[in-house]
N, C-alpha and C positions, 0 to 999 in steps of 0.2 A: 389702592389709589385709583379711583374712578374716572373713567375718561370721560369728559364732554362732549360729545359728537353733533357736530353743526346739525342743526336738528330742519325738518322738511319745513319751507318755509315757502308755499301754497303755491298754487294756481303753474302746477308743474314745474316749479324752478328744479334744476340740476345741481346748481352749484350757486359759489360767491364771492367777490371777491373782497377779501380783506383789508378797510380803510385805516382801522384807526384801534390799534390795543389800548383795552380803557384800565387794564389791567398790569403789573407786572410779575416776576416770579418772586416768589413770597409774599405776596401780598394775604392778606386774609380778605375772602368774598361770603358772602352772606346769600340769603335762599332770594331768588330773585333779583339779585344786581347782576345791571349790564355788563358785559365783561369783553366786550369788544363791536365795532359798527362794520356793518358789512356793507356791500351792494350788491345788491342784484339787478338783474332786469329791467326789475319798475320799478326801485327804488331804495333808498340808504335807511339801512334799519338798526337801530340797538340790537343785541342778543343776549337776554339774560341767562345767567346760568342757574337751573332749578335744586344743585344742589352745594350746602357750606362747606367751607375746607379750608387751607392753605395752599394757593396756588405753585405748582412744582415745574410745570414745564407750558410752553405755548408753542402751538404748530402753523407753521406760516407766519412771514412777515407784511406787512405793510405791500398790494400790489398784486400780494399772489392770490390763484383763484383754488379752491377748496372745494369739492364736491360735499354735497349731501349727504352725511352719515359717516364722514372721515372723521377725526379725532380732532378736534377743535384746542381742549385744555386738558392737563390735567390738574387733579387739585388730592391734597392728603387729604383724606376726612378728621373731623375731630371729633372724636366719641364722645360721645354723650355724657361721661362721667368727667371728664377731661373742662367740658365748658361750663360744665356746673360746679364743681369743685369737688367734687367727689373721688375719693381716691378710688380706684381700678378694683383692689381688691375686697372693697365696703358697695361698689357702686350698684351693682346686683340688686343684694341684701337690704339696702337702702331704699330702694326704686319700689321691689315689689316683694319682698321678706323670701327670695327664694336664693337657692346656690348657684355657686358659679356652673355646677354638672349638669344644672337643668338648660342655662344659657345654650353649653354644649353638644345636648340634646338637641335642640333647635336649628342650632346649625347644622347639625346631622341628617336631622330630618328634610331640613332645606336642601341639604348637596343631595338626598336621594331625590330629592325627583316630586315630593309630594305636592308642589305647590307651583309649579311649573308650567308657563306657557308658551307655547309656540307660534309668533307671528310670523306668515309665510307673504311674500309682498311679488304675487306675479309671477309666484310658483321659483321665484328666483333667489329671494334671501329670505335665509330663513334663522332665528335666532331665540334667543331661549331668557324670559326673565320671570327671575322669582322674585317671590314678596319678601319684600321686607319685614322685620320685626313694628310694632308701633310706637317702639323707643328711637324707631330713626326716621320714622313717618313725619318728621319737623322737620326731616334736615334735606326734604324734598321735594318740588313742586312741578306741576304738571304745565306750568307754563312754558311758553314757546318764543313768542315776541313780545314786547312792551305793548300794553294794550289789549292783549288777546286775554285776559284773566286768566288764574291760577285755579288750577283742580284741586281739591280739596280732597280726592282720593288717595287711597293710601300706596306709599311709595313701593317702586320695585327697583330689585338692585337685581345687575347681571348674574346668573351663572357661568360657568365656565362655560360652556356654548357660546355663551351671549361674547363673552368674552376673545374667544376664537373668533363669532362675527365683525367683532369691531376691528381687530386686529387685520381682518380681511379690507376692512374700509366700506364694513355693509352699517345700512339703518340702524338707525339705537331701538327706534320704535315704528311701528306700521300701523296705521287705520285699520279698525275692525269692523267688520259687519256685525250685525243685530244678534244673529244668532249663529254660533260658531259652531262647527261638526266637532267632533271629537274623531282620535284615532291611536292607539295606545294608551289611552287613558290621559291624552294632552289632550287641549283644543287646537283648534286648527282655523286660526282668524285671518280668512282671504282680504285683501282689499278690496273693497266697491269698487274701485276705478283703475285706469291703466295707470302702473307707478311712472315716477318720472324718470328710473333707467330703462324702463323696457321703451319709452314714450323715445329716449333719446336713439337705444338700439337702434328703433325703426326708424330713425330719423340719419344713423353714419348709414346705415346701409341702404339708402335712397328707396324706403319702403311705406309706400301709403298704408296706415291703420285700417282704413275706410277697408281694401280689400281683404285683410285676416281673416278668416274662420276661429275663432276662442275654441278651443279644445276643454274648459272647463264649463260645465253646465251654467255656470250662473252668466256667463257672459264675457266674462273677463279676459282678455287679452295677457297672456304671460311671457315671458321670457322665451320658453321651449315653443313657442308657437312661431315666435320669429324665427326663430332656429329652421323650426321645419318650414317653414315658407323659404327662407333664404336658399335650404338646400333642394328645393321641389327644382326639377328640370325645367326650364323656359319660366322661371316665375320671376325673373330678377330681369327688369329693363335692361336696354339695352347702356346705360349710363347713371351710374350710381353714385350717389355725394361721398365724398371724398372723407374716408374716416380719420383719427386724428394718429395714427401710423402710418398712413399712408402718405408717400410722399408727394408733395404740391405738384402739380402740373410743370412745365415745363414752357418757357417761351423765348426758349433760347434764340438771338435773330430779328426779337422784337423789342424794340427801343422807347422808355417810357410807362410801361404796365405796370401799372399799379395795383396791388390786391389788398383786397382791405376784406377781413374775415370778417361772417356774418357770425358776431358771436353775440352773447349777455342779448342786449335791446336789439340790436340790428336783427338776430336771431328770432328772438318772439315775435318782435312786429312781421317777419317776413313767413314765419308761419301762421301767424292768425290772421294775413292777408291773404296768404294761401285757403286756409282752411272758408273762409268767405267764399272767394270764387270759386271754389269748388263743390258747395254747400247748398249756397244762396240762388236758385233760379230769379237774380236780381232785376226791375226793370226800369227805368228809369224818365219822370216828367219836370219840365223846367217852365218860367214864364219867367218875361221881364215886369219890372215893376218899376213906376217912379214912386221914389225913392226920398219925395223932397216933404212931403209930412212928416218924415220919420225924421228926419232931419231938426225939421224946425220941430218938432213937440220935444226932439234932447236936448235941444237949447233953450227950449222953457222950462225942464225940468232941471236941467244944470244952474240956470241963473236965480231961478226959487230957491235953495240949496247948493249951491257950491263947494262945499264940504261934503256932500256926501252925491259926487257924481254920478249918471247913468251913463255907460257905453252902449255904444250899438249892438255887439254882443246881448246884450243883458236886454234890450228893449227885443231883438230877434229872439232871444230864448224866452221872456215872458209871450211873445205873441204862440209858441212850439206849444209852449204849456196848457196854454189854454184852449190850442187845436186838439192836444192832445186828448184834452177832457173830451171832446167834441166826437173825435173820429179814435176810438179806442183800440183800434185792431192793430193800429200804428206805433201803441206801446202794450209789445207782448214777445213774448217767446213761441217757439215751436217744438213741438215733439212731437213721437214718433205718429201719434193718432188727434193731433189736437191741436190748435191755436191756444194757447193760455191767456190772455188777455189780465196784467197784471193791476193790482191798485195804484201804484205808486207811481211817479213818475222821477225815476233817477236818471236826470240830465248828467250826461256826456260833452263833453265840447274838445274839439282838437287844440291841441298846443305845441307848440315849435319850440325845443327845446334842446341846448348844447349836446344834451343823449340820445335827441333824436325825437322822435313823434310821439306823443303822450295823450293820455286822454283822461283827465282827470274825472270825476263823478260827483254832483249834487247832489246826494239823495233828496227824494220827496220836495221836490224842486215846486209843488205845486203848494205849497205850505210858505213860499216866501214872497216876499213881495219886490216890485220890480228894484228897488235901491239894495233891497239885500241880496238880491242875487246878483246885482250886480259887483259888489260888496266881494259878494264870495267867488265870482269869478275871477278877480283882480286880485284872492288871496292863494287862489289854488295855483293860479297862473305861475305867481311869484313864487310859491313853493313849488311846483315840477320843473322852474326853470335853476331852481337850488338844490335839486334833488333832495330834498326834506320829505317829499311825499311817500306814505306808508302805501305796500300793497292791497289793503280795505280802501285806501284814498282812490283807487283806478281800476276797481272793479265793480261788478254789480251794475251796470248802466243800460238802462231801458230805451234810451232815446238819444242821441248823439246831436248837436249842431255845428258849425265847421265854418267863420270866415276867412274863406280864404281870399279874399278879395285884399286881404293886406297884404298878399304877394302880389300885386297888379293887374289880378286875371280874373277875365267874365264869368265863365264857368269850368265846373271840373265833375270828369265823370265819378262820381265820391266811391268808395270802397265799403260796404256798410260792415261795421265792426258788431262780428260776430260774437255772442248769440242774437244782439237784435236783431228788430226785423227791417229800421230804417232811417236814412240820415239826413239831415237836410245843409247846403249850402248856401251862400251868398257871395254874391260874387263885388269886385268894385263899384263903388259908387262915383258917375262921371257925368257928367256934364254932354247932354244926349239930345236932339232934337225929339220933338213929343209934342203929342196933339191933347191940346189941355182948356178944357172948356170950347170947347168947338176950334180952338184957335193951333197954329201950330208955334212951339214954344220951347225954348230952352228950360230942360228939366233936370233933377239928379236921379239918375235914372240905373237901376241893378237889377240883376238877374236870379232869379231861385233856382235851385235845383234840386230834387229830392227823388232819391234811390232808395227802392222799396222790395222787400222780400214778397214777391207773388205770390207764396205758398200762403203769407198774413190777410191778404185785403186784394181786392181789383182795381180798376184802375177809377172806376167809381170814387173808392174810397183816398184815395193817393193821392185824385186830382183837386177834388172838395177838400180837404187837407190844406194843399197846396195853395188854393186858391183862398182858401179866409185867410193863411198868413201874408199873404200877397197884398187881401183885401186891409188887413191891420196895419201892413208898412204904408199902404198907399193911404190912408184915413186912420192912423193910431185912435180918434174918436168913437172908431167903432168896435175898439175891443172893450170899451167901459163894458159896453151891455153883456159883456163872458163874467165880467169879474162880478 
């Protein structure tokens, strides 16, 4: 009886919490059906299960949260002679003209050890799977979430290690590098990247990644390396985040305190806000703008069309877009020796939402036009505030924009969301004195502000930027000439 173990579900998640069993016990499930909705973080996901059976047991109910690589389901499998009609003792003989002694062979073979691999995830879990026969390579798929497509590789079932691992509440599976070492005649497939338990270690025990030394050549940050940093003399701050045995602080005396744990979203966001200003040598240039072309050309565009509205959002992200083509350095990434400067421009835009701060992504946002995007901002909006949106829906974002100015306020010093390198603001649109055509005049008048990763661009580039989307809100006629 093969257990289902909540399988890694990206962009460092930990854990999940379980909304909704799509499943019951006895039920019969098929290679690829959803078998339960979770949430995480950034968002409420199906979880298909990659292999068929009759469902026998389900772990957690409705509310609880599950870690990564904990035992999800179990399901009986149904042998292969069993679904086809095949009686048990003919089913062999049938299939491929051989005996049942040779089947037994095979298994034999499998429990020594011949076909055996060993994923080590951060020098921390380590677990064991063999191959499968190709009589049961159907009744297994490599898929993960709905949407991510199915591997067409052939299947692997646990060994007893593997077994012992799950039982432990480790990984089903771990990422493999390119090219594996071997050592007893296993391979030995390190993860490329820091897993998400050693990510969280360093996280209860109030310990920045940035400072570790990786004790394994390739670079990788493991388990045993927190270890040793935690127990180095003088290496532990003087005040470290509170692990989840440890017991809460104390405020006996004080009347009112409220604590509200940074867990799921409140958690990520307050790390990837972290990880920014720690990162980011950020600096930051703003102008006011009037505001009143932009105004009256949405209300040309609305009354032309009225069923297929423009928002201010959308006419500020078409003006991003087309600065963007302009001043390229503005959508790019950094690493260790290089500005990347990317093709694509996958808009960002912040959203306010019952879970908290969201930032949904457009890809290739320079591919639509100003009514589709705006379109599509009014659909992503509505799905992050439903929590519908998939984790590929709020990743991958080259360029961020941000009205905040529907909270009431001029400007804000922005956070730029890391890895980009810059975001841009708007602040209320108000009713402002303004010298307009030589004359002094009541205008609608708003303020820009855009926070820029220095290590991408100078302030050459950040201000000229700055200043054609300025120039597009104050005269939207002069962005024809971009398009």
């Amino acid at each position: 009886m093969p257990d289902f173990l909540l399988p890694d579900l990206g962009e460092g998640l930990t854990d999940a919490e379980i909304l909704t069993w799509l499943v019951a016990v006895g039920d019969q499930v098929s290679v690829d059906q959803p078998v339960v909705e979770v949430e995480t973080a950034k968002a409420s996901v199906e979880v298909p299960i990659p292999f068929a059976g009759k469902v026998s047991a389900l772990f957690g109910d409705p509310g609880q949260r599950i870690a990564v690589g904990s035992p999800l389901i179990t399901v009986e499998e149904v042998s292969a002679a069993a679904s086809n009609g095949v009686s048990p003792s003919n089913s062999t003989n049938a299939s491929n003209g051989t005996s049942a002694s040779n089947g037994a062979a095979e298994s034999a073979a499998a429990e020594s050890g011949a076909t055996e691999q060993v994923a080590v995830e951060s020098g921390a879990t380590e677990q064991v799977a063999v191959e499968s026969s190709a009589a049961e390579s159907s009744e297994y798929s490599g898929n993960v979430l709905i949407g991510y497509g199915t591997s067409s590789a052939p299947a692997r079932r646990r060994g007893r290690a593997g077994r012992r691992a799950a039982s432990a509440g480790l990984p089903q599976a771990v990422a493999a590098t390119s090219t594996p070492a071997t050592a007893g005649g296993r391979r030995l497939v390190a993860t490329s990247v820091i897993s998400p338990v050693v990510r969280k270690l360093a996280r209860d025990r109030g310990i920045d990644l940035a400072v570790i030394r990786p004790s394994d050549p390739s670079g990788v940050i493991r388990r045993c390396d927190i270890e040793a940093f935690s127990s180095a003399p003088g290496s532990q701050p003087q005040a470290t985040a509170a692990t989840a045995d440890s017991p809460a602080p104390s405020h006996a005396g004080t009347a009112g305190v409220e604590r509200v744990p940074l867990t799921g979203l409140r958690r990520v966001m307050a790390d990837k806000l972290s990880l920014s200003r720690r990162e980011i040598p950020e600096a930051t240039v703003w102008v006011d703008v009037d505001a009143t072309g932009l105004l009256e050309a949405r209300q040309a565009l609305n009354a032309a069309r009225p069923d297929e509205p423009v928002s201010v959002l959308a006419l500020l992200s078409r003006f991003c877009v087309l600065g963007l083509v302009r001043y390229r350095e503005l959508n790019s990434r950094i690493t260790d020796d290089a500005v990347e400067i990317l093709p694509d421009v996958n808009l960002g835009f912040a959203a306010q939402t019952p879970r908290g701060l969201l930032v949904p992504v457009l890809p290739r946002a320079q591919t639509l036009t100003t009514r589709q995007l705006s379109a599509a901002l009014t659909e992503r909006t509505e799905a992050a505030r439903a929590g519908s949106l998939t984790p590929a829906q709020l990743t991958g974002g080259t360029f961020t924009v941000n009205n905040y100015g529907v909270f009431g306020v001029d400007g804000s010093a922005a956070i730029i969301n890391h890895p980009e390198v810059a975001i841009l603001g708007l602040g209320r649109i108000i009713d402002r004195p303004w010298v307009h055509d030589g004359a002094l005049a009541i205008r609608k008048v708003s303020q820009l502000t855009l926070a820029f990763d220095h290590r991408a661009c100078d302030g050459g580039v950040a201000g000229g930027f700055l200043r054609f989307v300025a120039d597009c809100i104050e005269n939207p006629v002069t962005a024809l000439g971009e398009l």
